[in-house]
Backbone as CSV, one residue per row, in Angstrom:
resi,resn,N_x,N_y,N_z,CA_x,CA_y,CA_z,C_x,C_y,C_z
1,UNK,72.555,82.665,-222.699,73.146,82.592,-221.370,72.157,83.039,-220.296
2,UNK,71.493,84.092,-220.921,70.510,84.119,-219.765,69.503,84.092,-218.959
3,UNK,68.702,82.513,-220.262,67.819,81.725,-220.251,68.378,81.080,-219.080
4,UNK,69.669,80.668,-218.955,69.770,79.609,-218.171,69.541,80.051,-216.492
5,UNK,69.340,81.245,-216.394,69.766,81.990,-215.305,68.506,82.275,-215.173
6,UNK,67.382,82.510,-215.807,65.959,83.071,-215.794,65.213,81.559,-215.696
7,UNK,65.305,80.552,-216.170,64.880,79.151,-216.118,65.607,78.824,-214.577
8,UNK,66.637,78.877,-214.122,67.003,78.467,-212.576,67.641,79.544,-211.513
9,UNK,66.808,80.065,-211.617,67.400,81.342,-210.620,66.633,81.058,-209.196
10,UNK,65.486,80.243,-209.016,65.878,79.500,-207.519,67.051,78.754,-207.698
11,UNK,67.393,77.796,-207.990,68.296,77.190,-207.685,69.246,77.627,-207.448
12,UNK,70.016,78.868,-207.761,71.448,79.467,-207.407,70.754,79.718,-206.296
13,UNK,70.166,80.408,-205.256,69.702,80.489,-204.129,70.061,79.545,-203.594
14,UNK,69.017,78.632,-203.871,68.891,77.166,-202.928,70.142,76.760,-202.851
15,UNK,71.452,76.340,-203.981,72.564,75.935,-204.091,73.064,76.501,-202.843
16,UNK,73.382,78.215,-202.961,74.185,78.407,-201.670,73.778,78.281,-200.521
17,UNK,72.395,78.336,-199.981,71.496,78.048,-199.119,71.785,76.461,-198.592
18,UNK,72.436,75.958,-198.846,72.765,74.199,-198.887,73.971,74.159,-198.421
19,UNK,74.993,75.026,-199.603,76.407,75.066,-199.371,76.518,76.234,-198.304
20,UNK,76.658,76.508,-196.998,76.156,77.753,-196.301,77.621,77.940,-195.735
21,UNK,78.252,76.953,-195.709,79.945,77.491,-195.133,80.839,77.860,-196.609
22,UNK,80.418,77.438,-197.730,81.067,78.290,-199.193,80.610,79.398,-199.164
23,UNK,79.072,79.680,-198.826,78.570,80.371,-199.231,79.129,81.749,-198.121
24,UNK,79.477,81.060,-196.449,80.482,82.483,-196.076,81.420,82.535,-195.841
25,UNK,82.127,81.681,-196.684,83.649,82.075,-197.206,83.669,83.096,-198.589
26,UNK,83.017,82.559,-199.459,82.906,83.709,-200.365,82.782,85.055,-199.980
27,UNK,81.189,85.351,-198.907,80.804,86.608,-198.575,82.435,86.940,-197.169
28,UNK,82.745,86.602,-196.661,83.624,86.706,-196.400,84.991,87.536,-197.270
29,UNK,85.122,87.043,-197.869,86.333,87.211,-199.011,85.471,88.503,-199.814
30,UNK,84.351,88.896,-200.539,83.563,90.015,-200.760,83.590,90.496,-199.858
31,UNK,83.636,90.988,-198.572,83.484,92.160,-197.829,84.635,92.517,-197.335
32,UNK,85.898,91.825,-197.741,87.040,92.059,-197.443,87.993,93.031,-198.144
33,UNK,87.407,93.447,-199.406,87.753,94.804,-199.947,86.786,95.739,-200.215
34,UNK,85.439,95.870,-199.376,84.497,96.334,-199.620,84.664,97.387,-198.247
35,UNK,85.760,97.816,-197.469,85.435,98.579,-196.398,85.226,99.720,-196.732
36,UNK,84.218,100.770,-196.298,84.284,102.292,-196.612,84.168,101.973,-198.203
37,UNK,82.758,101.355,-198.822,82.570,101.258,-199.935,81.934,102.392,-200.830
38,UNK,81.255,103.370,-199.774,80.640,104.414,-200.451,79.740,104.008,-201.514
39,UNK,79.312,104.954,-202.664,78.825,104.780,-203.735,78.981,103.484,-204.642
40,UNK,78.041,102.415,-204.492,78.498,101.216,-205.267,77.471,100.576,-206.013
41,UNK,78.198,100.053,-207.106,77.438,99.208,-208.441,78.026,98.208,-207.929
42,UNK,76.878,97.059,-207.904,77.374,95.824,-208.418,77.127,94.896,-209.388
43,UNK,77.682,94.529,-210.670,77.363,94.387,-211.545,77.605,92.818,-211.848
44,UNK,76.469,92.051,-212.347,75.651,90.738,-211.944,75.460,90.328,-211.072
45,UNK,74.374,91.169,-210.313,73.757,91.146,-209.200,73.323,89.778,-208.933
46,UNK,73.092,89.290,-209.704,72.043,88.317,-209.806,70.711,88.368,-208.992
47,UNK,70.483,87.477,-208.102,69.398,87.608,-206.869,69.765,88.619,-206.012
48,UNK,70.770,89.498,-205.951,71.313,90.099,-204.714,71.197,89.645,-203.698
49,UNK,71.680,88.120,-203.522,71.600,87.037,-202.231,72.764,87.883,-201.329
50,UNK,74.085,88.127,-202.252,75.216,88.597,-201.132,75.211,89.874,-200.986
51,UNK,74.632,90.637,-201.820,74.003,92.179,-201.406,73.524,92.080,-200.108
52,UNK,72.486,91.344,-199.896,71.283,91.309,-198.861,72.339,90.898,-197.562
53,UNK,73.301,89.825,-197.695,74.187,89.710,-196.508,74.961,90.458,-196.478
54,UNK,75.473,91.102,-197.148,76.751,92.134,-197.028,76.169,93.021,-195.716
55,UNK,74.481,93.835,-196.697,74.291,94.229,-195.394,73.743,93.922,-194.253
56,UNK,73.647,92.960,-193.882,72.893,91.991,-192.650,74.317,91.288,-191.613
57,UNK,75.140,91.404,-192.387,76.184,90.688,-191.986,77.353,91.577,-191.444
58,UNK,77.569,92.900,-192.472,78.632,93.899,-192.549,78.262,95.360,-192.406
59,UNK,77.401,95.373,-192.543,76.576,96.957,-192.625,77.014,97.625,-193.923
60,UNK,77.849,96.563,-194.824,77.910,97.330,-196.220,76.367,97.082,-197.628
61,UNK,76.407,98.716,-197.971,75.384,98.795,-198.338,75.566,98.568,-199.872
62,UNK,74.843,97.963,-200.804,75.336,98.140,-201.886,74.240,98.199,-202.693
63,UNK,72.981,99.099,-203.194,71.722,98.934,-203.542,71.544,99.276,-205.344
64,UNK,72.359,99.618,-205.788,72.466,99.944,-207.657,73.001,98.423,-208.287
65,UNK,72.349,97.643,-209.165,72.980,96.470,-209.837,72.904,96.530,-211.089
66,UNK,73.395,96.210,-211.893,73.086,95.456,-213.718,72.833,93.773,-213.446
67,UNK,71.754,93.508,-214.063,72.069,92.015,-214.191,70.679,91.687,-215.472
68,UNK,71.150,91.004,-216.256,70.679,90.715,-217.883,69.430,90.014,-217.473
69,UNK,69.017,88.610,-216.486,68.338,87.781,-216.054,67.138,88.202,-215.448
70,UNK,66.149,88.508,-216.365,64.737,88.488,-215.882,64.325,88.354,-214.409
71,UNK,64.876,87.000,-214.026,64.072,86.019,-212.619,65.333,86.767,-211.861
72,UNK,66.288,86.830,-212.096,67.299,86.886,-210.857,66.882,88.460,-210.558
73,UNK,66.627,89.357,-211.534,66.654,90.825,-211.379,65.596,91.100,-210.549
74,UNK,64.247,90.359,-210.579,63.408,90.410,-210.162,63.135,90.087,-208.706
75,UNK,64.330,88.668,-208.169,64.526,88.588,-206.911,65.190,89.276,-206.061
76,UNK,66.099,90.478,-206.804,67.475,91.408,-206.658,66.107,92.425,-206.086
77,UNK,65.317,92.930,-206.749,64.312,93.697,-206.759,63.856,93.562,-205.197
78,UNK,63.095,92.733,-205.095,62.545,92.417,-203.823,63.311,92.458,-202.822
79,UNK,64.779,92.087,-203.084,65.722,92.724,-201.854,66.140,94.195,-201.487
80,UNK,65.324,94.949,-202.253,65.531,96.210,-202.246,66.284,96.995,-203.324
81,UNK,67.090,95.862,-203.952,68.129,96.916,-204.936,67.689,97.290,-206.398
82,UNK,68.433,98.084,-206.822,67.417,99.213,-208.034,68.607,98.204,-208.700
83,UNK,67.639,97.660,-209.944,68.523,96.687,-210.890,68.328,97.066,-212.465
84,UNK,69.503,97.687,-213.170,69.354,97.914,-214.571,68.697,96.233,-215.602
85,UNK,67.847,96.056,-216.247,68.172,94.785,-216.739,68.501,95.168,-218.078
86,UNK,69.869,95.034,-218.028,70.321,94.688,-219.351,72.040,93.683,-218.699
87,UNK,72.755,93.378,-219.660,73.877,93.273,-219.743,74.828,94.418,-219.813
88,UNK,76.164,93.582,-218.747,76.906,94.686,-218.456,77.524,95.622,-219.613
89,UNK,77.972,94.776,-221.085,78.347,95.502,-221.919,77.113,96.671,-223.046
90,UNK,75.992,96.264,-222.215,75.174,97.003,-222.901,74.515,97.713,-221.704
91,UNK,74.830,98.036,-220.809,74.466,99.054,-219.564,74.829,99.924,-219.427
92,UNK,74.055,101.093,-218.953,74.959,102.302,-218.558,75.565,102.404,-217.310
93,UNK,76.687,102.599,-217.215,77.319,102.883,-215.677,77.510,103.904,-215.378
94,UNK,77.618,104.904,-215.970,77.356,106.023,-215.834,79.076,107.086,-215.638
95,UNK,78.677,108.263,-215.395,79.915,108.413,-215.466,80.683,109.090,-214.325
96,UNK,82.031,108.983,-213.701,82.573,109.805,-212.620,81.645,109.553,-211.306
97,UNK,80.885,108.271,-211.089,79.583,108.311,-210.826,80.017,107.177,-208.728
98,UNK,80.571,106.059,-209.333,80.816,105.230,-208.382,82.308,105.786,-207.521
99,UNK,81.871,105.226,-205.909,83.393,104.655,-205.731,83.589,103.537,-205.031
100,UNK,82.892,102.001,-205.352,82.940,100.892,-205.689,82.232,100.330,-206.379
101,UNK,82.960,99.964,-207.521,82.453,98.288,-208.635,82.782,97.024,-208.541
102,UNK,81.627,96.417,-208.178,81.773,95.194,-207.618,81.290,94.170,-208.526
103,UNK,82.853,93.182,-209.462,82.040,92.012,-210.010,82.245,90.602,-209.179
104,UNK,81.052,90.076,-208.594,81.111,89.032,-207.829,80.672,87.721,-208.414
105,UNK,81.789,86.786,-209.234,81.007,85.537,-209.768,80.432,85.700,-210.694
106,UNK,81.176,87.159,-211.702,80.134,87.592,-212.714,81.260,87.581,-213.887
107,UNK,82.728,87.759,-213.573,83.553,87.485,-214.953,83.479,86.870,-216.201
108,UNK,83.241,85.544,-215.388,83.421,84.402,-216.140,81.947,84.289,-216.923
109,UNK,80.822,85.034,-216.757,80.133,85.226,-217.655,79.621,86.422,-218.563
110,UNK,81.073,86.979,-218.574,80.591,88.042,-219.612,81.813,88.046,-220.755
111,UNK,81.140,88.111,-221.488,81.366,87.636,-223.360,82.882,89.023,-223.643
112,UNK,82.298,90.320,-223.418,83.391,91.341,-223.511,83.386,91.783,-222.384
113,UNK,85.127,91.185,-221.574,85.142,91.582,-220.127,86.238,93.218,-220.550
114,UNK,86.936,92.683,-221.696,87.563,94.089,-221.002,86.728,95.248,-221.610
115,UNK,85.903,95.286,-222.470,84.872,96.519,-222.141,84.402,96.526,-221.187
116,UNK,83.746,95.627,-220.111,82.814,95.867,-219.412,84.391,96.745,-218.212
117,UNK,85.356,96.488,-218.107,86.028,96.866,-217.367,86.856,98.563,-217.700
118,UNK,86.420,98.310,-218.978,86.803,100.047,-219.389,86.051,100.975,-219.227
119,UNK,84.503,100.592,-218.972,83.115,101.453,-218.850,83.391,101.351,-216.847
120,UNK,84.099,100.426,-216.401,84.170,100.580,-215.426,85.078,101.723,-214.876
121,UNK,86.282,101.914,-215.310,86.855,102.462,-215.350,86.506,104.167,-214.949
122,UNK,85.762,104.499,-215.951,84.826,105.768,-216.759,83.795,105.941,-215.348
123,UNK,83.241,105.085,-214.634,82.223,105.655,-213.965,82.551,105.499,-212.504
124,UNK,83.996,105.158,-212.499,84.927,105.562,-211.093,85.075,106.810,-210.724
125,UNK,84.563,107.505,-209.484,86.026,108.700,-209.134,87.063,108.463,-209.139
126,UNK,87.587,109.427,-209.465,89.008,109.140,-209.207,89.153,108.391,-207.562
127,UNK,90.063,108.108,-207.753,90.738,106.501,-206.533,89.457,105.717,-206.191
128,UNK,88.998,105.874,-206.964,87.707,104.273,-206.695,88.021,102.783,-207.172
129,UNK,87.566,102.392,-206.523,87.870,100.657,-206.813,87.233,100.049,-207.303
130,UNK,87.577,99.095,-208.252,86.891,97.686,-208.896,87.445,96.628,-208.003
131,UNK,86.479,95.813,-207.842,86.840,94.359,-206.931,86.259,93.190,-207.682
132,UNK,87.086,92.626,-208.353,86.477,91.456,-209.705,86.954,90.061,-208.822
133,UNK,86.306,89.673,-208.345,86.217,88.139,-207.489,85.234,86.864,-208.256
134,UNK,86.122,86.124,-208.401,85.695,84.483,-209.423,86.798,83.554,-209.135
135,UNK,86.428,81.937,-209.926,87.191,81.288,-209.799,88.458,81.343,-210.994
136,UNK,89.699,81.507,-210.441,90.492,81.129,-211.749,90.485,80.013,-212.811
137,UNK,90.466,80.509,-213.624,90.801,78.882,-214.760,91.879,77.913,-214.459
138,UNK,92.751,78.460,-213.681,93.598,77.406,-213.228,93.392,76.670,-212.055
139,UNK,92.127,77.176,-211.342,92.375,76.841,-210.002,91.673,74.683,-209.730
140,UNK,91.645,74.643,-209.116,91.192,73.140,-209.003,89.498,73.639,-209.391
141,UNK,88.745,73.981,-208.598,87.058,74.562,-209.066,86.860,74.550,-210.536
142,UNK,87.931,74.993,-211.212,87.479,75.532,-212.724,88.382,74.124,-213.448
143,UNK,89.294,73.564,-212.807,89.418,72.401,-213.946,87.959,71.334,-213.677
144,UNK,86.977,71.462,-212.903,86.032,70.071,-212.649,85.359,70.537,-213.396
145,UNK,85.052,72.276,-213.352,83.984,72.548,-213.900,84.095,72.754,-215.675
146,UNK,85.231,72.868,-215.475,85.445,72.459,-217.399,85.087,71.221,-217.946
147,UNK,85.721,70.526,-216.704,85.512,68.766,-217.422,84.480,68.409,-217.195
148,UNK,82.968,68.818,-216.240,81.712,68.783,-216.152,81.038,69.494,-217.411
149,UNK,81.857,70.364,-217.640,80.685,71.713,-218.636,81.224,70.215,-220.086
150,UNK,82.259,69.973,-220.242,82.466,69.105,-221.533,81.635,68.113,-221.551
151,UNK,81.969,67.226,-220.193,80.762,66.187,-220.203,79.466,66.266,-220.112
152,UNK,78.741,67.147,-219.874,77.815,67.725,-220.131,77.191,67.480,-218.269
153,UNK,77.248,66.689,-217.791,76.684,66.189,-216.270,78.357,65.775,-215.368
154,UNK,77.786,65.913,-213.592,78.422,65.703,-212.855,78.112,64.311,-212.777
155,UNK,77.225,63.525,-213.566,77.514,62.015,-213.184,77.762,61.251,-214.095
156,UNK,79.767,61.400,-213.895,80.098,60.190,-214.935,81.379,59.898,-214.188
157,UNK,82.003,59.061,-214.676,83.113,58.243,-213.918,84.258,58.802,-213.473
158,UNK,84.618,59.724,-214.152,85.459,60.484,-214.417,85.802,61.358,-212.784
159,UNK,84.193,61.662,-212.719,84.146,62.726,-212.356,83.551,61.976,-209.996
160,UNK,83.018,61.012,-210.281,82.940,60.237,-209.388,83.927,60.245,-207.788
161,UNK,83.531,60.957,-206.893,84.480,60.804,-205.832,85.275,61.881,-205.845
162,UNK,85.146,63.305,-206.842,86.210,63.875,-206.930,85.473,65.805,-206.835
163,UNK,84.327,65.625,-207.300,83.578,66.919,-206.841,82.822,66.757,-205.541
164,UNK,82.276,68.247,-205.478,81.989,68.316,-204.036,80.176,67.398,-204.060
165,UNK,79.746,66.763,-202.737,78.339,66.487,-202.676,77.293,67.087,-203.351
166,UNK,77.018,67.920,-203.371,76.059,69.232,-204.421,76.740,69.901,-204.401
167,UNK,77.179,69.453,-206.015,77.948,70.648,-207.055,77.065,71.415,-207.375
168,UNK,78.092,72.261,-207.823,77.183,73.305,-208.376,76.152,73.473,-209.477
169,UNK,75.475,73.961,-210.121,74.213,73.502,-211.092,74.743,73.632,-212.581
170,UNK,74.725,72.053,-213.312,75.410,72.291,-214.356,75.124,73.174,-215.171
171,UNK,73.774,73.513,-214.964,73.443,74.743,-216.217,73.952,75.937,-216.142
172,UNK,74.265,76.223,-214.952,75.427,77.607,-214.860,77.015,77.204,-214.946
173,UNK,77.052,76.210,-214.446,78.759,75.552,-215.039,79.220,75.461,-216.772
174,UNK,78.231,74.977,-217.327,78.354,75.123,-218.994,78.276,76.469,-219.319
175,UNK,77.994,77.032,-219.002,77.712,78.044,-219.767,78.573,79.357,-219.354
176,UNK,79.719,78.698,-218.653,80.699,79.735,-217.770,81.999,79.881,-219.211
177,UNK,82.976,80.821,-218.842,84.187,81.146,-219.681,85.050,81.468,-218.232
178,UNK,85.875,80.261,-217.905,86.440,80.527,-216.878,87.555,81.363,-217.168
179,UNK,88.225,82.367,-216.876,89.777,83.139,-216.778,90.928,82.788,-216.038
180,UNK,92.110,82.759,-215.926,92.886,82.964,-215.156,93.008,84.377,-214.663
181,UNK,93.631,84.322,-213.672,94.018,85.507,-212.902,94.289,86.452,-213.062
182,UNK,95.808,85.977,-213.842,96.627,86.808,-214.650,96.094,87.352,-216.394
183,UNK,94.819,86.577,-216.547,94.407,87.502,-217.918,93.302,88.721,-217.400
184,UNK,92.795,88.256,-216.065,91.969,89.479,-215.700,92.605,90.810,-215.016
185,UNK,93.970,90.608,-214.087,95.043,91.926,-214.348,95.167,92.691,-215.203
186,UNK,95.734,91.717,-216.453,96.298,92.257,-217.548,94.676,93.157,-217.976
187,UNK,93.748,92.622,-218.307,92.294,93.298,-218.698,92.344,94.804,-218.183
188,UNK,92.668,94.517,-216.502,92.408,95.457,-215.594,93.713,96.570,-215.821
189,UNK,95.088,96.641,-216.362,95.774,97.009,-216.506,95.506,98.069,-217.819
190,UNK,94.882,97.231,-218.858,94.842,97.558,-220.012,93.746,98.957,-220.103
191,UNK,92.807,98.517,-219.085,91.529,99.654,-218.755,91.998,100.546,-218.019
192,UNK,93.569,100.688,-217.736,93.886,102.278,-216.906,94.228,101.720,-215.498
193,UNK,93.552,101.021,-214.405,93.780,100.600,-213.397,95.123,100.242,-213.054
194,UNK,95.495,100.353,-211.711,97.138,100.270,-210.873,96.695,99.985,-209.323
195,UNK,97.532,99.840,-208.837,97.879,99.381,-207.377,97.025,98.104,-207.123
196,UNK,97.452,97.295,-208.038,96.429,95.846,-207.762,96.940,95.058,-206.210
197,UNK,95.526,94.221,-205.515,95.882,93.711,-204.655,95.228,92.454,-204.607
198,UNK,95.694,91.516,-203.981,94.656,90.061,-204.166,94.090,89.521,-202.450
199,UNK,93.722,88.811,-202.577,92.933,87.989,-201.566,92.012,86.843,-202.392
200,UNK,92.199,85.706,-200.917,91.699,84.185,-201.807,90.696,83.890,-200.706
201,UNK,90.343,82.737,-201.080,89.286,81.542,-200.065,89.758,80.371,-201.223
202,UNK,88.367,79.428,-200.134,88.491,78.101,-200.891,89.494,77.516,-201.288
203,UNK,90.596,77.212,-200.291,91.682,76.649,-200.297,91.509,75.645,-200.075
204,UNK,90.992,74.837,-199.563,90.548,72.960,-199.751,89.852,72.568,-200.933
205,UNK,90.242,71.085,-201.030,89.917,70.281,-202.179,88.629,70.643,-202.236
206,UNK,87.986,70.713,-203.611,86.084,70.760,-203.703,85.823,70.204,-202.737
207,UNK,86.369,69.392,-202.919,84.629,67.691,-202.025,84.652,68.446,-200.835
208,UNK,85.923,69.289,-200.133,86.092,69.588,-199.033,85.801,70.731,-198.340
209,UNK,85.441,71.814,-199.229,85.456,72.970,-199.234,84.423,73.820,-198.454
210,UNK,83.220,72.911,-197.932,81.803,73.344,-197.615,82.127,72.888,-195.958
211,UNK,82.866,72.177,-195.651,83.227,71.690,-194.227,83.409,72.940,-193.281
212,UNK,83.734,73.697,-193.581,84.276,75.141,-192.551,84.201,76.138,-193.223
213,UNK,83.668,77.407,-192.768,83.988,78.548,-193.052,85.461,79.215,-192.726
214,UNK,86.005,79.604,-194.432,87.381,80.186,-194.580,87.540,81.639,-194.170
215,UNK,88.386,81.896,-193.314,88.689,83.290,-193.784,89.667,84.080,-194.488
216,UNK,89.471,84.772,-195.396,90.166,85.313,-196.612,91.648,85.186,-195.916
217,UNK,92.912,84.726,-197.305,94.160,85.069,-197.352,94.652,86.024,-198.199
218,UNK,95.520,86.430,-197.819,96.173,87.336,-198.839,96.784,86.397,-200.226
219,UNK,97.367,86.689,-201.633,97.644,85.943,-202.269,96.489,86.109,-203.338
220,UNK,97.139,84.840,-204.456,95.818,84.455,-205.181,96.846,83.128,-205.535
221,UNK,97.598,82.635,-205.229,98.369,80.778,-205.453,97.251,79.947,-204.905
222,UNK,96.456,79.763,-204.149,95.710,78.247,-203.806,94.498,78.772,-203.187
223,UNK,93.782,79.802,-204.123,92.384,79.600,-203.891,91.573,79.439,-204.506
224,UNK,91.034,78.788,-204.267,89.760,78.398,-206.002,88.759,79.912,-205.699
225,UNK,88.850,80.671,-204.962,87.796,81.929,-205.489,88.874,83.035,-204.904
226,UNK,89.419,84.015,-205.926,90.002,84.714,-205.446,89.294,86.013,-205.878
227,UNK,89.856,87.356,-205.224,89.567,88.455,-205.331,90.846,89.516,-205.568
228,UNK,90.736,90.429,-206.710,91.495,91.355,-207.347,91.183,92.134,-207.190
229,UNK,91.713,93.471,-206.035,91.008,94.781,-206.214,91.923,96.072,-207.132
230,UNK,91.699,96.937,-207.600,92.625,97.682,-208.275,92.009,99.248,-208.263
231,UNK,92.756,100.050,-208.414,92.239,101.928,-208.389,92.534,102.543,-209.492
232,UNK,91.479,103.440,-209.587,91.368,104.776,-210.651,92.233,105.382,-210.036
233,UNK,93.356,105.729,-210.905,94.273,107.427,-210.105,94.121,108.290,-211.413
234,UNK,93.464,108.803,-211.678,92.606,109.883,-212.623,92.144,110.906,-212.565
């Protein structure tokens, strides 16, 4: 998995760099439970592209990451942030340590989420927050990108007229494990966490989605990228 990410880690750049109204609806929807973030991990940093806007954009600072990917850690680096390279289930988070954990677009690629969410747990203060933001498996985003990751390419008939202009890069689409919503609660439930809250974006069709910058709804019914925040009371 994270060949594919060390072999194209310009390209996730360039991708959102292209898509620039997804790209601040997302950061949008991320800084929307990030107020008064204090002490924060964010874990699959990747490039720390939305690190670097968070604070350019929000004045939220977020400089500690995990991310497994050689090339991406290395571009995370140059943005300033101190990056563990390993994987999240094999990282230390340390302990009593944070009071925000931030997984952004990073769920759906990790193999054991509810460990990675029980170590999260552990290196909360008490009333600190996890904010786990991705696309649902149910949402419209994650049925194309299933039926892309099967077909192996965005160019087949199927698929013709119905994703967005530059999709996203199949080599990170295959190699995703999309979730629903409701199995990453339950995860988050199971690891100790309470007072869950949601917020969405990307409420238009793919093809459509890059036309305007969204600003976050409350909910998680009709957004292809939603966000779950939840607290340590410990």
């Amino acid at each position: 998995m994270t060949n594919s990410f060390d072999q194209y880690a310009a390209e996730y750049d360039a991708w959102f760099l292209k898509n620039k109204n997804v790209l601040y609806s997302e950061l949008k929807l991320v800084a929307h439970f990030l107020k008064n973030a204090g002490e924060s991990l964010s874990i699959g940093c990747g490039s720390g592209l939305f690190e670097m806007l968070l604070q350019k954009e929000y004045n939220i600072t977020i400089k500690n990451g995990i991310e497994p990917s050689k090339g991406m850690a290395e571009i995370a680096g140059k943005r300033g942030m101190i990056v563990q390279l390993k994987t999240a289930e094999e990282a230390d988070f340390g302990n009593n340590k944070y009071d925000t954990i931030l997984f952004n677009g990073t769920a759906s690629y990790l193999r054991d989420l509810q460990k990675a969410f029980e170590k999260t747990y552990v290196a909360l203060h008490n009333r600190g927050r996890v904010v786990v933001i991705d696309i649902p498996k149910e949402s419209s985003y994650a049925l194309l990108y299933n039926l892309a990751g099967v077909l192996g390419t965005w160019a087949h008939p199927l698929l013709e007229g119905a994703h967005p202009p530059d999709p996203y890069p199949i080599e990170f689409v295959s190699i995703a494990n999309w979730r629903t919503t409701a199995e990453k609660v339950e995860m988050l439930k199971n690891a100790g966490f309470t007072d869950i809250d949601y917020a969405q974006t990307l409420t238009r069709h793919p093809v459509y989605s890059d036309n305007a910058v969204e600003e976050p709804k409350e909910g998680y019914d009709c957004g292809d990228y939603v966000a779950v925040c939840a607290y340590k009371n410990k």
